[in-house]
N, C-alpha and C positions, 0 to 999 in steps of 0.2 A: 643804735643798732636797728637791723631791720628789725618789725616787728615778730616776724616769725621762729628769726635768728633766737638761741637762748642762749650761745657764747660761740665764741669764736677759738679757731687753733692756729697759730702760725708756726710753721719751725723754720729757723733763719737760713737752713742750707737750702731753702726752697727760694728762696726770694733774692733775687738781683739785686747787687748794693751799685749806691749811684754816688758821686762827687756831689759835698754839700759843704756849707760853712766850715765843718768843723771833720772831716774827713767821709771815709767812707760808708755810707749809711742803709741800713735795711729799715724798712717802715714795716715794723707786725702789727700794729691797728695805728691805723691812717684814718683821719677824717672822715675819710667818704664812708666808711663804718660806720659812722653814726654812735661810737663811743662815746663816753664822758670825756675821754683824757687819749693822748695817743702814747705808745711805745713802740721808739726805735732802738734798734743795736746799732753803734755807730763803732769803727776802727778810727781813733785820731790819730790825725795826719794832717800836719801846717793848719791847726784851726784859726780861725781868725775872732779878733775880738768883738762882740758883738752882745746886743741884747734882743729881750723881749720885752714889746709892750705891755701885750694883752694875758701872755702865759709864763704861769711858775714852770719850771723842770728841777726833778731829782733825778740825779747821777748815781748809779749803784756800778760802782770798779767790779766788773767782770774778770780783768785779764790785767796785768803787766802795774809800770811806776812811773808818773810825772807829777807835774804839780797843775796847780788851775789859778787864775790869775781872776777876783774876784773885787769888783772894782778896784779898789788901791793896794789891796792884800792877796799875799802867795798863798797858798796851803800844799800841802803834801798829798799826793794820792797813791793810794797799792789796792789790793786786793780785799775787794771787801767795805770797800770803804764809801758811803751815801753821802750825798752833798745835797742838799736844797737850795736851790736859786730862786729865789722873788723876781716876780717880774722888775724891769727897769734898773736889774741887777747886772754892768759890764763883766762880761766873764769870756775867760776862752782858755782850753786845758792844751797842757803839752807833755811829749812824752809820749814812749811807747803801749796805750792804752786801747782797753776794749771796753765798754762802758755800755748800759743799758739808760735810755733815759725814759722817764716818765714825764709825759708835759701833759701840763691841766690848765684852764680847758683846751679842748682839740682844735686846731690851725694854728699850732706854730710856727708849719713852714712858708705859709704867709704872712707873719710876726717875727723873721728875721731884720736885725738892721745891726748892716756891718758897718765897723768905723775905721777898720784897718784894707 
C-alpha cells in the first residue's frame, strides 16, 4: 500500500468486471495497491482448468452450487463454503457460482497458466 494509504475500500458494484480464466471478474485490491495478497469477486462462467505457480488462493462461495475440479479430485461447493488451493494445485470450478477469492502473494494475474 501506498505509504500514506491506512486501508482501502472497494464495493464491487463500483468496479467493471472483465473476462478472465475462470469467468467474470472484479479485482478489489489488485497489485498495483501495493497489498500483501489480492481479492477478487469472480461470477463463474466456462472456467478453464488451470494453475498457479508462484500464488495460493482461497475460494469463500459467496452465491449459488457446483463442484471444483482439484487436480484429480471433485469436490462439492454451495454457499458458504472455503477451499484453499496451494500453488501448483490444477483446479477449475463449475457451476452456477459467485466466489470471492483471496490470492497470496499479489500477481496472480500474471501467475495464470491455462491447460485447457
Amino acid at each position: 500500500m501506498i505509504a500514506a494509504t491506512r486501508y482501502l475500500r472497494r464495493d464491487p458494484a463500483e468496479i467493471e468486471p472483465w473476462k478472465e480464466t475462470c469467468g467474470q471478474i472484479r479485482c478489489l485490491i489488485e497489485e498495483k495497491d501495493g497489498a500483501a495478497g489480492e481479492v477478487h469477486q469472480v461470477e463463474i462462467q466456462d472456467a478453464k482448468l488451470h494453475y498457479h505457480e508462484r500464488t495460493d488462493e482461497f475460494y469463500y462461495v459467496i452465491a449459488g452450487q457446483g463442484t471444483m475440479l482439484l487436480d484429480d479430485e471433485e469436490i462439492e461447493l454451495h454457499q458458504g463454503v472455503v477451499v484453499y488451493i496451494p500453488r501448483g494445485v490444477r483446479h477449475k470450478a463449475r457451476g452456477n457460482l459467485t466466489v470471492l477469492t483471496v490470492c497470496i502473494p499479489s500477481g496472480v494475474l500474471g501467475d495464470v497458466h491455462e491447460l485447457e
